[in-house]
C-alpha positions as CSV (number, residue, x, y, z in Angstrom):
1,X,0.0,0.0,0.0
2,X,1.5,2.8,-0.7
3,X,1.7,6.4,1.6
4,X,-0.2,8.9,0.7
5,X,1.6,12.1,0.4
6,X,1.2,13.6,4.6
7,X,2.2,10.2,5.6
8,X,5.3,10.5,2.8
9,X,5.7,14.5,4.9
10,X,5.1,12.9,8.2
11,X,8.4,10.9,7.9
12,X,10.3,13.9,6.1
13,X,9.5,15.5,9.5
14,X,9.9,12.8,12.0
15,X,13.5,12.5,9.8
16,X,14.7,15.4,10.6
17,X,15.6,14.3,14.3
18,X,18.4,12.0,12.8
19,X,20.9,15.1,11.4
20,X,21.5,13.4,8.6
21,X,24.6,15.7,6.8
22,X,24.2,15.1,3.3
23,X,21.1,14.4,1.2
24,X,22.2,11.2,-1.3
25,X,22.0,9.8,2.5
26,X,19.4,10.9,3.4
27,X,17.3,9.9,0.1
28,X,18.5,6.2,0.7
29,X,17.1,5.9,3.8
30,X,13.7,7.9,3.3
31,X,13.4,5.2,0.1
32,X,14.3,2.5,2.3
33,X,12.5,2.8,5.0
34,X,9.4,3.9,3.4
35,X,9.5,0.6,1.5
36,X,9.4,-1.3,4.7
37,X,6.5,0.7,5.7
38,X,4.2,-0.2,2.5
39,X,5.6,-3.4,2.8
40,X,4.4,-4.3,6.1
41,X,1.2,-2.6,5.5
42,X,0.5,-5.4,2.3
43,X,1.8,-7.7,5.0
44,X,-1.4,-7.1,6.5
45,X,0.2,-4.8,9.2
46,X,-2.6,-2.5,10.8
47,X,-0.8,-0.2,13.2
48,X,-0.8,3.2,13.1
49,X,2.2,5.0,11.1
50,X,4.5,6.2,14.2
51,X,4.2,2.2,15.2
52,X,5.2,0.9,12.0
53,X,8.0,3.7,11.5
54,X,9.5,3.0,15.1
55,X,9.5,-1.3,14.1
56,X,11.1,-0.2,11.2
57,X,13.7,1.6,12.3
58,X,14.4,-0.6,15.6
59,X,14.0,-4.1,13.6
60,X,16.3,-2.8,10.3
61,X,18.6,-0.2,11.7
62,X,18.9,-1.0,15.5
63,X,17.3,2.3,16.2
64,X,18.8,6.1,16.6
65,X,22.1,4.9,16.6
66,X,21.9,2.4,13.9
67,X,20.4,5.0,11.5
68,X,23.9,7.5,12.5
69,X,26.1,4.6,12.1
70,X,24.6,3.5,8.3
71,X,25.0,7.5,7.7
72,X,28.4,7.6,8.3
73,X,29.4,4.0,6.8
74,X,27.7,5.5,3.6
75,X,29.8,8.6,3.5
76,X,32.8,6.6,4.8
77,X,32.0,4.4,1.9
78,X,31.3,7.2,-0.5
79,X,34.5,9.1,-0.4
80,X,36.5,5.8,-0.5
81,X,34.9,5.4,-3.8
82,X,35.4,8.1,-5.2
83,X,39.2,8.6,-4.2
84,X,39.7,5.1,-5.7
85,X,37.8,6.6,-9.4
86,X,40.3,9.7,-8.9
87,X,43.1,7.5,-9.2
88,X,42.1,4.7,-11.9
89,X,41.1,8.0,-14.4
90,X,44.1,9.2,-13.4
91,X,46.2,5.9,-14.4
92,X,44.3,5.5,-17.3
93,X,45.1,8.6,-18.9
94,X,49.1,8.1,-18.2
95,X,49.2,6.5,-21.8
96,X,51.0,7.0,-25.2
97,X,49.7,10.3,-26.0
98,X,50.5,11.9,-22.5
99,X,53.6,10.9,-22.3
100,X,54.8,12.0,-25.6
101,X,53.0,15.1,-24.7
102,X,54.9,15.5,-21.5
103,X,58.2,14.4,-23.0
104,X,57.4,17.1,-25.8
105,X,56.7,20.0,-23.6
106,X,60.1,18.6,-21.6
107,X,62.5,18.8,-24.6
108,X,60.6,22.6,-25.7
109,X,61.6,23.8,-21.9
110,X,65.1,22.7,-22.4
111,X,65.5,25.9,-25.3
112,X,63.8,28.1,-22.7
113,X,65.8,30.7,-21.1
114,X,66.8,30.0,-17.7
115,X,66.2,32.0,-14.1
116,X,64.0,34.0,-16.4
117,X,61.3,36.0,-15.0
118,X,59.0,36.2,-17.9
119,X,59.7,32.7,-19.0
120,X,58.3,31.7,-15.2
121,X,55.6,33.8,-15.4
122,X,54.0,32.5,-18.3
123,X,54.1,29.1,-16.7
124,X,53.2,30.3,-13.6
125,X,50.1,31.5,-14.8
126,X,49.3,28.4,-17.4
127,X,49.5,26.2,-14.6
128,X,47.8,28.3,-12.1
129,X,44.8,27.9,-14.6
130,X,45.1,23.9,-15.6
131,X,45.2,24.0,-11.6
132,X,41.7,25.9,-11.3
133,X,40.4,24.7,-14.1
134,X,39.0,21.2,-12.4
135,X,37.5,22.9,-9.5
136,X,35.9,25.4,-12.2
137,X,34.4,22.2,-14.4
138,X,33.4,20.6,-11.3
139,X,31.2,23.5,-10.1
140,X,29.6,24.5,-13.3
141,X,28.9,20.6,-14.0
142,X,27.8,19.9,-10.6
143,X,26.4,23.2,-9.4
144,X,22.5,21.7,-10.7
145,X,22.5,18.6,-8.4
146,X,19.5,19.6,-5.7
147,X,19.8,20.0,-2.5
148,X,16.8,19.9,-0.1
149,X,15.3,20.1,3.6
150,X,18.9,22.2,4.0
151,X,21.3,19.1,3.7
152,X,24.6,19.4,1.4
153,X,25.4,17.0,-1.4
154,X,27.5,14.6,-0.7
155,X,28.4,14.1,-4.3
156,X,29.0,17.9,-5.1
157,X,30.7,18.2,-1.4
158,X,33.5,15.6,-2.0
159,X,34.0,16.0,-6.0
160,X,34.9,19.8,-5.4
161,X,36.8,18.7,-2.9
162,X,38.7,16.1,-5.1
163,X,39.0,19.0,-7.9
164,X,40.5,21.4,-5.2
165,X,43.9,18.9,-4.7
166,X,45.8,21.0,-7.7
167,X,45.2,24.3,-6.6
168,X,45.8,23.4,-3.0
169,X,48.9,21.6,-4.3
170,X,50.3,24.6,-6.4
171,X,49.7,26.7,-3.2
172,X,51.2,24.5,-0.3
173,X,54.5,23.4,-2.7
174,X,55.1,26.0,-5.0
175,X,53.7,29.4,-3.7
176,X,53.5,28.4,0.2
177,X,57.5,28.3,0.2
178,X,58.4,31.8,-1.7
179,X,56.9,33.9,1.0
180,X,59.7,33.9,3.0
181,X,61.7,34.9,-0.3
182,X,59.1,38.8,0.0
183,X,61.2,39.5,3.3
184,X,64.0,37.4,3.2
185,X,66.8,38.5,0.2
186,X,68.8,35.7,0.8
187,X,66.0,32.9,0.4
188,X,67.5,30.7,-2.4
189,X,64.0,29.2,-3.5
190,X,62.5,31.7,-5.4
191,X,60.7,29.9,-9.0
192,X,62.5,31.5,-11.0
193,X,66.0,30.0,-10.2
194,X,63.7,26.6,-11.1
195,X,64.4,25.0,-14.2
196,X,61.8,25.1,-16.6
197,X,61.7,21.3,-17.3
198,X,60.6,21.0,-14.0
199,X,58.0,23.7,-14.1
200,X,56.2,22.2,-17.5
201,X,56.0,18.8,-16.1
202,X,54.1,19.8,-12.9
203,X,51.8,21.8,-15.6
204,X,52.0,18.4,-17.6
205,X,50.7,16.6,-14.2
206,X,48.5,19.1,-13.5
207,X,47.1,19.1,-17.0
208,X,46.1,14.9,-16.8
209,X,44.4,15.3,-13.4
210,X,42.6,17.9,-15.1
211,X,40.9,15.0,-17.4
212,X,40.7,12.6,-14.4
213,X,38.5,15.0,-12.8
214,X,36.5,15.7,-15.7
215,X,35.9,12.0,-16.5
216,X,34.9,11.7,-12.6
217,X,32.6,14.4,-13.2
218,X,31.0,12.9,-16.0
219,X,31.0,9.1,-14.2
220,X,29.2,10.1,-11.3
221,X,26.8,12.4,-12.9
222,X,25.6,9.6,-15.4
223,X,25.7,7.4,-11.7
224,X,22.9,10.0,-10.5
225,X,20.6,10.3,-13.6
226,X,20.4,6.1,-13.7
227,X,19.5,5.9,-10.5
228,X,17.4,8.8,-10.1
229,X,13.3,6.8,-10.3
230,X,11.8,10.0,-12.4
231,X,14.6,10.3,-15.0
């Protein structure tokens, strides 16, 4: 039998006292547990809604806590996942075609003048845009996922976050460390004094995570429309 649409809003609202963080969570167990409920109710169950919600929730989930624990074993879960798609993009793009693109960009830097300021900068900045451009693809492409009854996504939340590593790499390995060269005159590391070869293959890096990212983007969108029941 299935709810009507106040008993559907009932559980939304007796929901809310679990504090479930992120709404892919949350859908699963609304969907799961309001299966149990028609279910028991063509079982021939004739108890009121708040009785069949509470045997529900006690018989499949072991209660309060057992709902919190399946919440966090999904995220838990979730970004496992998702760090091991990062990765296997990742390996799959180290191929033929990337590596005689790196190795070609490698032998151009070689004619490049060295300890040279604009030389640097121009790399500098190319990077510094291959390094926000997954963040950037990740937002515009994800930006549309819904969130409701004020929960995050947990899809959005941990894609972005994935998509943030060159950026925060560029700024904790490369920029991070020349501070000290604004007040300090003597401070050897300054990126200029770094040969170009170097800086074109962190670009080159950079540039392949880039299309890891966009690919993971792509996978787990596809994920959401097949298993989204209206689409």
């Amino acid at each position: 039998m299935k709810l009507t649409y106040w008993e559907l809003d009932w559980v939304h609202q007796r929901m809310k006292a679990y504090f479930i963080k992120y709404q892919e969570i949350y859908n699963e167990l609304f969907d799961h547990i309001t299966t149990a409920i028609e279910e028991q109710r063509e079982a021939g169950d004739t108890g009121t809604l708040q009785v069949i919600f509470e045997q529900v929730v006690k018989q499949q989930f072991g209660g309060y806590l057992g709902i919190e624990e399946v919440s966090r074993s999904y995220e838990k879960g979730y970004k496992k996942k998702v760090r091991k798609m990062i990765w296997v993009n990742f390996r799959q793009y180290i191929n033929f075609q990337s590596l005689l693109f790196t190795l070609t960009l490698i032998a151009i830097s070689f004619f490049l003048p060295r300890n040279n300021k604009p030389t640097t900068l121009i790399i500098a900045i190319a990077t510094c845009i291959a390094a926000l451009f997954s963040s950037t693809y990740a937002y515009i492409k994800l930006k549309r996922l819904k969130n409701g009854y004020g929960m995050e996504s947990l899809v959005y939340t941990q894609i972005i976050s994935i998509a943030n590593r060159p950026a925060m790499f560029l700024y904790l390995a490369i920029w991070l460390p020349q501070t000290r060269s604004l007040f300090d005159d003597s401070y050897k590391f300054k990126l200029s004094n770094v040969h170009p070869a170097i800086l074109v293959f962190v670009l080159a890096v950079i540039l392949i995570y880039d299309f890891s990212c966009i690919k993971l983007c792509r996978q787990e969108l596809k994920s959401l429309v097949n298993t989204d029941p209206q689409s």
